[in-house]
C-alpha positions in Angstrom: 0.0 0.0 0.0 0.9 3.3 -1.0 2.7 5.9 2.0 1.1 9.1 0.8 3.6 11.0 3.8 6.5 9.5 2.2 7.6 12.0 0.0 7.2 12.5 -3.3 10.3 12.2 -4.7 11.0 9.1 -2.7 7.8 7.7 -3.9 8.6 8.7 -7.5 12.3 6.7 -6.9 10.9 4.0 -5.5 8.3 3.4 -8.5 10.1 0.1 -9.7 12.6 -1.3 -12.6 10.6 -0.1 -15.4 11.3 3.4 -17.4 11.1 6.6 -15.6 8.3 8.8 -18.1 7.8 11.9 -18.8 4.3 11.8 -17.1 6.1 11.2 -14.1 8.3 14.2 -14.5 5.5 16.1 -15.1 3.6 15.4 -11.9 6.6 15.6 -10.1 7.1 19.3 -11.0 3.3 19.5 -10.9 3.2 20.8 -15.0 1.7 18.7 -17.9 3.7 15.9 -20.1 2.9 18.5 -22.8 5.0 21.0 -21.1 8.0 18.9 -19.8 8.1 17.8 -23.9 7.9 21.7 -24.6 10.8 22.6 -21.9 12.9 19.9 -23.7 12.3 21.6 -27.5 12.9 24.9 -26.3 9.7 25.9 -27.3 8.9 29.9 -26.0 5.6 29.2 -24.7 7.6 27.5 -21.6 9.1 30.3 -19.0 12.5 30.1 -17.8 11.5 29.6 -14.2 9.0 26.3 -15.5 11.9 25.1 -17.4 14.4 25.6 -15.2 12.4 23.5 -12.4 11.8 20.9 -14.9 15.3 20.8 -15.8 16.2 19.8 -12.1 13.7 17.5 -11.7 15.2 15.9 -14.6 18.6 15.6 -13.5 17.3 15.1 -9.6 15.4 11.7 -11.0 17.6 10.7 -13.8 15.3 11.3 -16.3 16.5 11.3 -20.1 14.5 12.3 -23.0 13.3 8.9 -24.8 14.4 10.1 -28.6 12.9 6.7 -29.9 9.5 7.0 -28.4 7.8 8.5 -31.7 9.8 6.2 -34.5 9.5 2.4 -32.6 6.0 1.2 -32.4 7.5 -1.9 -31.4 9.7 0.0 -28.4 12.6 -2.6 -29.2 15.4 -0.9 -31.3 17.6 -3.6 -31.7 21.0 -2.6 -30.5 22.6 -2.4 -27.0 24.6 -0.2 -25.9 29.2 -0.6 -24.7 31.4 2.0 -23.0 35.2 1.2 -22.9 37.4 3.6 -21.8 39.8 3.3 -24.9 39.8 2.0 -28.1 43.6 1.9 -28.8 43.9 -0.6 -25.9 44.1 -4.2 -27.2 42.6 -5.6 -23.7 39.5 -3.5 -24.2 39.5 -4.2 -28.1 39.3 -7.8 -26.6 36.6 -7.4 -24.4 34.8 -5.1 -27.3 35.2 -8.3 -29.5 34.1 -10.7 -27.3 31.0 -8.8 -26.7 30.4 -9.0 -30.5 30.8 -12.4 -31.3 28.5 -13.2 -28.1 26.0 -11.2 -30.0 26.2 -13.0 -33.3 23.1 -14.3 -35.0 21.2 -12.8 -32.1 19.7 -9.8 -34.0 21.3 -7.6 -31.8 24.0 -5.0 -32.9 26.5 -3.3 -30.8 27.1 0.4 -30.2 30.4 1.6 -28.8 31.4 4.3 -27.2 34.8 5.5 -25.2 35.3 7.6 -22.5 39.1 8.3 -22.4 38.8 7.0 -18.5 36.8 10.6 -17.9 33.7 10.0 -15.6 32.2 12.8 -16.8 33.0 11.8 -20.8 31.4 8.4 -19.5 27.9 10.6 -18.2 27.2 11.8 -21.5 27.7 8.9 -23.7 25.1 7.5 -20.8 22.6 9.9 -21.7 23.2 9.8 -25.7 22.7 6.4 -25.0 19.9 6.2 -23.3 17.7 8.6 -25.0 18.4 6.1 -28.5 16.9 3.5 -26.2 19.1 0.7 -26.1 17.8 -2.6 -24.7 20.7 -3.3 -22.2 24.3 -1.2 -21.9 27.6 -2.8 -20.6 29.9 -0.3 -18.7 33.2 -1.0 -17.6 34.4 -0.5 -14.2 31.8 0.4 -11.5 32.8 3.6 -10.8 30.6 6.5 -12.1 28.9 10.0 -11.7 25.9 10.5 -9.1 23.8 11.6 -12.3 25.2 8.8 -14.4 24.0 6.3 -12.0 20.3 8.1 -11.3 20.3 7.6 -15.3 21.1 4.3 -15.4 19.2 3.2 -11.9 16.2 4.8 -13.9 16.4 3.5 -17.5 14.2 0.1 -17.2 17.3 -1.8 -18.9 19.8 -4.3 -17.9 23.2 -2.9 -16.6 26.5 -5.0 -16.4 29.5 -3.1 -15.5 32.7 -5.1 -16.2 36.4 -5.6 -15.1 36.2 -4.9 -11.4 34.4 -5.6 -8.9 32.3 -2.7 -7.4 31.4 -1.9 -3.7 27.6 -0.6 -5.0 26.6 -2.7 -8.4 24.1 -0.8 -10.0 22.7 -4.3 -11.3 25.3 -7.1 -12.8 28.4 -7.7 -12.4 31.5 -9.3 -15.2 34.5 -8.6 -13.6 37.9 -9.5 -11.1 39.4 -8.3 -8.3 42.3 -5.7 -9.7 43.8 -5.7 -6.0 44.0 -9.1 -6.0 45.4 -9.9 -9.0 48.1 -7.8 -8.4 48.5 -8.8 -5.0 49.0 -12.8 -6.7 51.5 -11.3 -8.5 52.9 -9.7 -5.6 53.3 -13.0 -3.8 54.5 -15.0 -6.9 57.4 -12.4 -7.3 58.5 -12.8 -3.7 58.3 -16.8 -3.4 61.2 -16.5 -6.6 63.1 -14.4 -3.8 62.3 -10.7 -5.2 62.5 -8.5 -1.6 62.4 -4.3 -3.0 59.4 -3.8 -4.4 58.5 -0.9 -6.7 55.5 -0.2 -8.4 54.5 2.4 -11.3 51.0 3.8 -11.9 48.9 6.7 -12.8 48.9 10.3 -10.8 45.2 9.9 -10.7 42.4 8.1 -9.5 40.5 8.5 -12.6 41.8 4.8 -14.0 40.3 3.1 -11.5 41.3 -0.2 -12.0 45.0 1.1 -12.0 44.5 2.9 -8.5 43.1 -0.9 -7.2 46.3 -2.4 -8.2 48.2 0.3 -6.3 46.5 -0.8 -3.6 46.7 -4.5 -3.8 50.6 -4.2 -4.2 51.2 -1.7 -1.3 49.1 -3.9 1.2 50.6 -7.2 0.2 54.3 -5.7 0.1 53.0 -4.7 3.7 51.4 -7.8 4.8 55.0 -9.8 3.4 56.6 -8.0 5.7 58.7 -6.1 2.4 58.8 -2.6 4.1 56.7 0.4 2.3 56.5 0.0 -1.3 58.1 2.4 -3.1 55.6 3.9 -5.7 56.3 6.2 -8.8 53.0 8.0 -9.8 53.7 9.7 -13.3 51.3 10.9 -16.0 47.1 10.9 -16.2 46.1 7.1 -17.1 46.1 5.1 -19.4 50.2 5.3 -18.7 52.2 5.5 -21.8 55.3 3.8 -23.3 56.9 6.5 -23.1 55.9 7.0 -19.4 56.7 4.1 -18.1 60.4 4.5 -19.4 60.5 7.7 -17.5 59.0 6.4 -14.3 60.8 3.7 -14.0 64.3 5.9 -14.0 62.9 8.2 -11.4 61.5 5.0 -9.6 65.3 4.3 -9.0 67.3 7.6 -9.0 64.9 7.4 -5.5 66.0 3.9 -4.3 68.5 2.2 -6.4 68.5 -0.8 -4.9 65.2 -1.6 -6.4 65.1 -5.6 -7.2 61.8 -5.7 -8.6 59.1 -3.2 -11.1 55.7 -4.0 -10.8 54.1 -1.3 -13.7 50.0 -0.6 -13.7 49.9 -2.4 -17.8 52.2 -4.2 -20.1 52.3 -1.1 -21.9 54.1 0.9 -19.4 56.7 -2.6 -18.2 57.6 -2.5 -22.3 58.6 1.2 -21.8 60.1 0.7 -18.4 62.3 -2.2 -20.2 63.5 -0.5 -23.3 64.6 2.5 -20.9 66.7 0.0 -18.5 68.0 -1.5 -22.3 69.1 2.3 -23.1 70.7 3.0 -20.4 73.0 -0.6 -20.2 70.6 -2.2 -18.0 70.0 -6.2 -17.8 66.9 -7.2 -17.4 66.2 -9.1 -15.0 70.3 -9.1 -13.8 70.0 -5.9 -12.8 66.3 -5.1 -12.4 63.4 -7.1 -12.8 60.1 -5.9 -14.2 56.4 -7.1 -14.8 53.1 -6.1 -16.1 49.9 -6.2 -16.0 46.9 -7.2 -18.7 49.0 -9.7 -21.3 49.2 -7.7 -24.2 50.5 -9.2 -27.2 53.6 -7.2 -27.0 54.8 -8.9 -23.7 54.6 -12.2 -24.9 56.5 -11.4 -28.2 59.5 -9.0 -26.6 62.7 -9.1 -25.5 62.5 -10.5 -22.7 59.6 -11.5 -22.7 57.2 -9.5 -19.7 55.8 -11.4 -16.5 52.4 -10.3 -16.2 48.7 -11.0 -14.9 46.8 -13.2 -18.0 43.0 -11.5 -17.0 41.0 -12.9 -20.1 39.4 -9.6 -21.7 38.2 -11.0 -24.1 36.3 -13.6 -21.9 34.9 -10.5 -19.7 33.3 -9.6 -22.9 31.2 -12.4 -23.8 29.9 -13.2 -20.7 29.5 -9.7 -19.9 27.1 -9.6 -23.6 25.8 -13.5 -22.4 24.5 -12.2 -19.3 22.9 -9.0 -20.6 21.1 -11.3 -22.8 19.8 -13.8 -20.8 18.3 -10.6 -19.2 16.6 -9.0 -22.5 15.0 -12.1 -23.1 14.2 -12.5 -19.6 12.1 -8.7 -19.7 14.9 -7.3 -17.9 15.0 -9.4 -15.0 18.4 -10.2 -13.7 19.2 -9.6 -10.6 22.0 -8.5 -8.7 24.5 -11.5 -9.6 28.3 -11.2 -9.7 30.4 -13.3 -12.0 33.6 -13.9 -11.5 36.4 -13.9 -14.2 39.7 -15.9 -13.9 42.8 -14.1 -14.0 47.1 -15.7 -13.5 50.3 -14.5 -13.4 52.7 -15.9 -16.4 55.9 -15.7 -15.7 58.1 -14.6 -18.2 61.7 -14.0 -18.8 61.7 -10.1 -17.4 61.9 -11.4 -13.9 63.9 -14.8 -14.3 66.9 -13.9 -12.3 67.9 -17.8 -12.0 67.4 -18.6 -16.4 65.4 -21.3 -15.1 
């Protein structure tokens, strides 16, 4: 039964799953769905002071303008919806693939989008999104904007968010634990007798994932018993070649008796290696280095990179398989958590021994 104290925006929140509507806009500003739809085409018949209270109603409920509404009878448009955060990264290429072939001979296409690891880049591909109505939307990582996730919460369509494991799932999760997977490699690093510990990653928080790792490696190092980690922060994610090769040479101008790099991606260990190669460097004689992600490239240089193997492309297809199961299911699924499998391969950048 109905609280008619509650309030109404709470009551408004509380509605259910399906698709916040205009009508209910409407009514919450206490105006007619003919004048919300006249606030949104700037139509001069609509004051400023009506439009700017519908405005924040909109953003206060996560409404967002339904662009398909007057083109689909059959409210299906046949697509869903991806958000990467690059498109030059092979691992998300990966996952981006694996969502494609999961889709195959499903009727389904895929739209992608990347937010160059920008939470705010990430909002408004939600929104675009959203108002071409697609029938679910995989996100990856689970860390987003307050509007982004009144959007989504209110959208009426299945939501996986992918590679990590977040502390608040908006609805399904795909994904690994990025702190634990580096703190396997961690441990795997210092059972082959590896003691100094450095580690290089972003400046930011706005790769996520990469600021999980940090963590991972600096409470393992600590748990060990390996003193502080020492930790490089250089450049905004995603962390370049070119980065990594400067990093790692201010990683041990401050404590040359580093044993051991641990870098945030493959990427940034390839740059970190061909800088120690420059400058006369063996590696791993004089300095050991490993990755993260198993690019391509750390399998086929010189040496070869240790690394965490984290299956992107595996992410992706059951990330698409589970969003399915949910369209046909009328959007149904759950809070459920999947797990991915992730492994360290050990590689010739930290074999000391040649064995």
């Amino acid at each position: 039964m109905k609280n008619e104290d509650e309030p109404k925006d709470k009551r408004v929140k509380a509605a259910d799953a399906q698709k916040l509507t205009m009508a209910e806009v409407a009514k919450y500003v206490g105006v007619s769905a003919m004048t919300v739809s006249r606030a949104f085409r700037q139509d001069a018949s609509v004051s400023e002071e009506t439009r700017k209270r519908i405005m924040e109603a909109v953003d206060a409920l996560g409404y967002v303008l339904d662009l398909s509404a007057g083109s689909l009878s059959s409210r299906r448009s046949g697509f869903i919806a991806a958000l990467v955060p690059s498109i030059n990264n092979s691992n998300f290429s990966d996952t981006a693939r694996g969502i494609t072939d999961a889709l195959e001979n499903t009727g389904l296409q895929l739209l992608l989008g990347y937010t160059d690891y920008s939470a705010e880049k990430e909002e408004r591909l939600i929104e675009a999104m959203l108002r071409r109505r697609p029938e679910g939307i995989i996100l990856t990582g689970g860390s987003h904007t307050d509007r982004a996730r009144r959007m989504l919460d209110k959208a009426g369509i299945p939501v996986v968010e992918t590679w990590e494991i977040p502390e608040e799932p908006i609805n399904h999760v795909v994904g690994f634990s990025n702190s634990e997977a580096m703190s396997l490699l961690v441990r795997a690093l210092a059972n082959q007798g590896y003691r100094r510990f450095g580690y290089i990653g972003g400046t930011t928080a706005r790769d996520t994932r990469g600021s999980q790792r940090r963590s991972g490696f600096l409470k393992t190092v600590e748990e060990l018993g390996l003193g502080p980690g020492r930790v490089i922060s250089f450049g905004v994610p995603p962390i370049t070649m070119e980065q990594g090769g400067q990093a790692v040479v201010s990683l041990l101008e401050r404590w040359p008796d580093t044993e051991v790099v641990l870098c945030v991606s493959d990427l940034s260990a390839f740059g970190a290696i061909m800088e120690c190669k420059r400058r006369g460097m063996n590696v791993p004689v004089d300095i050991a280095i490993a990755g993260f992600g198993d690019y391509e490239i750390s399998s086929i240089c010189h040496p070869s990179i240790t690394t965490i193997n984290v299956d992107c492309y595996g992410i992706g297809q059951q990330a698409a398989v589970r969003l399915l199961d949910a369209v046909h299911g009328g959007g149904s699924m759950g809070d459920e958590i999947t797990l991915t499998g992730y492994k360290v391969v050990l590689r010739e950048s930290t074999n000391r021994g040649g064995t």
